[in-house]
N, C-alpha and C positions, 0 to 999 in steps of 0.2 A: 470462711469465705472461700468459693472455687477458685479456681486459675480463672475459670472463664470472666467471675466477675471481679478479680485485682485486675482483668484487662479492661474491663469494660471505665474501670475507676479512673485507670492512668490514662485511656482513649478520654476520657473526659478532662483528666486534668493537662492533658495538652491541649484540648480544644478551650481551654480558659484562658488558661495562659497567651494563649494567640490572641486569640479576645483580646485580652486585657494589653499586651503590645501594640496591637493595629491600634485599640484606642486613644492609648496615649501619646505612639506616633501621628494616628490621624488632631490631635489635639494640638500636636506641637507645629504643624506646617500649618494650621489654620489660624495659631496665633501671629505668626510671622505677618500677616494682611488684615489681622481687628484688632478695633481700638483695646486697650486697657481693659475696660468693661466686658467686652468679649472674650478679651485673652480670660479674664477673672471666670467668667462660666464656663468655659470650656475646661481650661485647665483642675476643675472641682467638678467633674460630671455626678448626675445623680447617682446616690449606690445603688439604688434597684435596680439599675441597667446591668453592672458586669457578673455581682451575687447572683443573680438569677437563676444563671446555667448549673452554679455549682449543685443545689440542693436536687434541682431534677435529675442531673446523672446521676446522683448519688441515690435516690430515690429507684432509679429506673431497674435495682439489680435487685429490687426487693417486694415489687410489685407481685409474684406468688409467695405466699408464706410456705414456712418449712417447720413442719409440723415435725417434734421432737426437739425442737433446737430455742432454749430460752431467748424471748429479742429483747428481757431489759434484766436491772439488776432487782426487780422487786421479787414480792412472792409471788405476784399475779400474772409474774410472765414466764411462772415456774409451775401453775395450776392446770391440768391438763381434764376433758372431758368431753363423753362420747354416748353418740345414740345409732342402734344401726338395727335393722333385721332384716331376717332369710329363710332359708329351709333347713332342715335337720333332715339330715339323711343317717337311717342306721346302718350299723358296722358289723361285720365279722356274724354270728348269730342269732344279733338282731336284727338281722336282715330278714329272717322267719318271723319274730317276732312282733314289729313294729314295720308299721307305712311310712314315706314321709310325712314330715309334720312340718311346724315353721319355729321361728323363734326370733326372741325378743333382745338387748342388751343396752343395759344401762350404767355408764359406769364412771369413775373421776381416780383421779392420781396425780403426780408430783413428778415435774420435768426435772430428776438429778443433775443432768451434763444436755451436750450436745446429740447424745450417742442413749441416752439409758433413761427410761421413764417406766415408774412403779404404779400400777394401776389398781384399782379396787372394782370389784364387777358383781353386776346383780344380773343372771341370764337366766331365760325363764325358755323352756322348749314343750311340745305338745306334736304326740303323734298318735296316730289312731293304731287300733288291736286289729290286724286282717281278720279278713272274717272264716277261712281255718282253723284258728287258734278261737275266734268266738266261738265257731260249731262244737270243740272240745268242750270248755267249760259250760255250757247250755245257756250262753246266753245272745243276745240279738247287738248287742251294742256295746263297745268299750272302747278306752283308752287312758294314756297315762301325760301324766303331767311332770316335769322337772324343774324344778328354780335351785339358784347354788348362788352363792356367795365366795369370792375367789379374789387370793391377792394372785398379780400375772406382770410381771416384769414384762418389759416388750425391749431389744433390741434394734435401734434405727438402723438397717445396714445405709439406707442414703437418705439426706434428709436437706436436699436443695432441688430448686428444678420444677418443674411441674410431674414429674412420676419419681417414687421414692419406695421404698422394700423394707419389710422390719420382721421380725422372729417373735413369737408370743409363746409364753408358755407357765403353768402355774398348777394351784392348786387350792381345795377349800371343803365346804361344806355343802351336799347336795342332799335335797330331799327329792324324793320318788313318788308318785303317790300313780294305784295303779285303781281306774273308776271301771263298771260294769252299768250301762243302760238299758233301759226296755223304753221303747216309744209309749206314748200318755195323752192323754190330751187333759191340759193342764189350765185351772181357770185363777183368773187374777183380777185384777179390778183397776179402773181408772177414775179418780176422783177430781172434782172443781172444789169450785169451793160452797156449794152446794150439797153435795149428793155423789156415790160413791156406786160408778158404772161397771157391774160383771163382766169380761170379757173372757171367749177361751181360744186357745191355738194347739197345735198340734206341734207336740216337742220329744225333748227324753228325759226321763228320771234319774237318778244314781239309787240304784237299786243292791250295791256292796260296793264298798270300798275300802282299802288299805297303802298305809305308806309306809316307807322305807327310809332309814337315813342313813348316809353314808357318808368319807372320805370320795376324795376325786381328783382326776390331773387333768393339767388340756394340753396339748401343745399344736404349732401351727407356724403359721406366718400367712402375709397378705401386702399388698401393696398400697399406697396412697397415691393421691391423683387430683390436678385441678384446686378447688380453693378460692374461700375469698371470705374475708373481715380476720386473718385469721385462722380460719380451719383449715381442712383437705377434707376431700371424700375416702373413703378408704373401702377396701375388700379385703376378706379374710377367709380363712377355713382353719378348723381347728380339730385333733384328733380327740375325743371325750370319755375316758375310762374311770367309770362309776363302781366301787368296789360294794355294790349293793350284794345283802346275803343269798346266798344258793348260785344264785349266775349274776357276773359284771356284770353292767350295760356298757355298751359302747356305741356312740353316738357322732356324727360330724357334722358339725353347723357349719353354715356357710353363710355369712354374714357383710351384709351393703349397710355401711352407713356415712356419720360424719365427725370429723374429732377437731375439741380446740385444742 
């Protein structure tokens, strides 16, 4: 708990405490002039009246969740998980290589302390081949695909409040796959329960393809913000070095999403 909310606690448990005096001096002058019977209800007011105030202040400091900080002693208030996407922008001399693309994140982990949650992540990225580097190999159409599997510690630097900052960074297993198209016009069918109707569209084929597997690191950080059941929204960027053979990749996602 902040400074700001042990204030907001003790602002409230003085505003009870007064309460609860006024009351039971306004109880005690009012017996002095009613019968017996009177005195007997006054002096035993309902408990709903003075209880009331306490749970609301106490309530009142907790109203935005704080995303990396356990709120009970189970394991479900120690489960953490997250969906978010963005763009991928490439790095360093994949910047010739690769356009932007976007990308995907799905992930869950285990809230250790206040300060330190271990995550587990599935990110999937997709960026198209310019079309320079198409004219080289002779073809009309390409791009590449990445999904990785990644354990990633994250560091809460602040984790009260409505905006909060954390540090991410890890490592794992990426596969690469790099595809080549040629446009088609490609025919498919749409069936009832009847009879099985031809249709065609105009697409692209995978005309050669090959993948890659690799080791891989990320590192980054991002902020959190806003919130409600629970979560925060969060923003991220992360630096992505792929030790795929002949040349790394390096890639940096930038990623909007939302975390319990």
């Amino acid at each position: 708990m902040t400074f700001f909310q042990y204030g907001k606690a003790l602002r409230a448990t003085v505003v009870a405490a007064t309460a609860i005096l006024f009351t039971f001096g306004f109880a005690s002058l009012h017996a002095q002039d009613s019968t017996s019977e009177e005195r007997q209800l006054v002096a035993n007011p309902e408990p709903s009246t003075t209880p009331a105030m306490g749970p609301s202040a106490q309530e009142s400091g907790h109203t935005v969740p704080a995303y990396g900080y356990p709120q009970g002693s189970g394991l479900k208030s120690h489960l953490a998980a997250e969906f978010g996407g963005g763009w991928t922008t490439p790095a360093s001399e994949d910047q010739h290589d690769l356009t932007y693309g976007w990308d995907v994140v799905l992930g869950g982990g285990y809230k250790v302390n206040r300060h330190f949650t271990l995550m587990g992540e599935y990110q999937y990225n997709y960026n198209n081949i310019p079309a320079k580097v198409l004219q080289q190999v002779g073809e009309p159409g390409g791009h590449i695909s990445i999904w990785s599997l990644t354990a990633d510690p994250v560091w809460h630097i602040k984790t009260g409040g409505v905006w909060g900052a954390y540090a991410v960074g890890g490592g794992g297993y990426y596969k690469k796959t790099t595809s080549f198209t040629q446009p088609a016009i490609i025919t498919s069918y749409y069936c009832d329960y009847f009879y099985c109707y031809p249709y065609q569209y105009y697409g692209s084929v995978v005309v050669a393809q090959f993948s890659e597997n690799a080791g891989g690191m990320n590192i980054g950080g991002g902020l959190t913000f806003g919130g409600f059941s629970g979560a925060k929204f969060y923003s991220e960027a992360r630096y992505t070095w792929i030790d795929t053979p002949g040349q790394s990749t390096k890639l940096v996602p930038v990623t909007f999403g939302i975390r319990w």
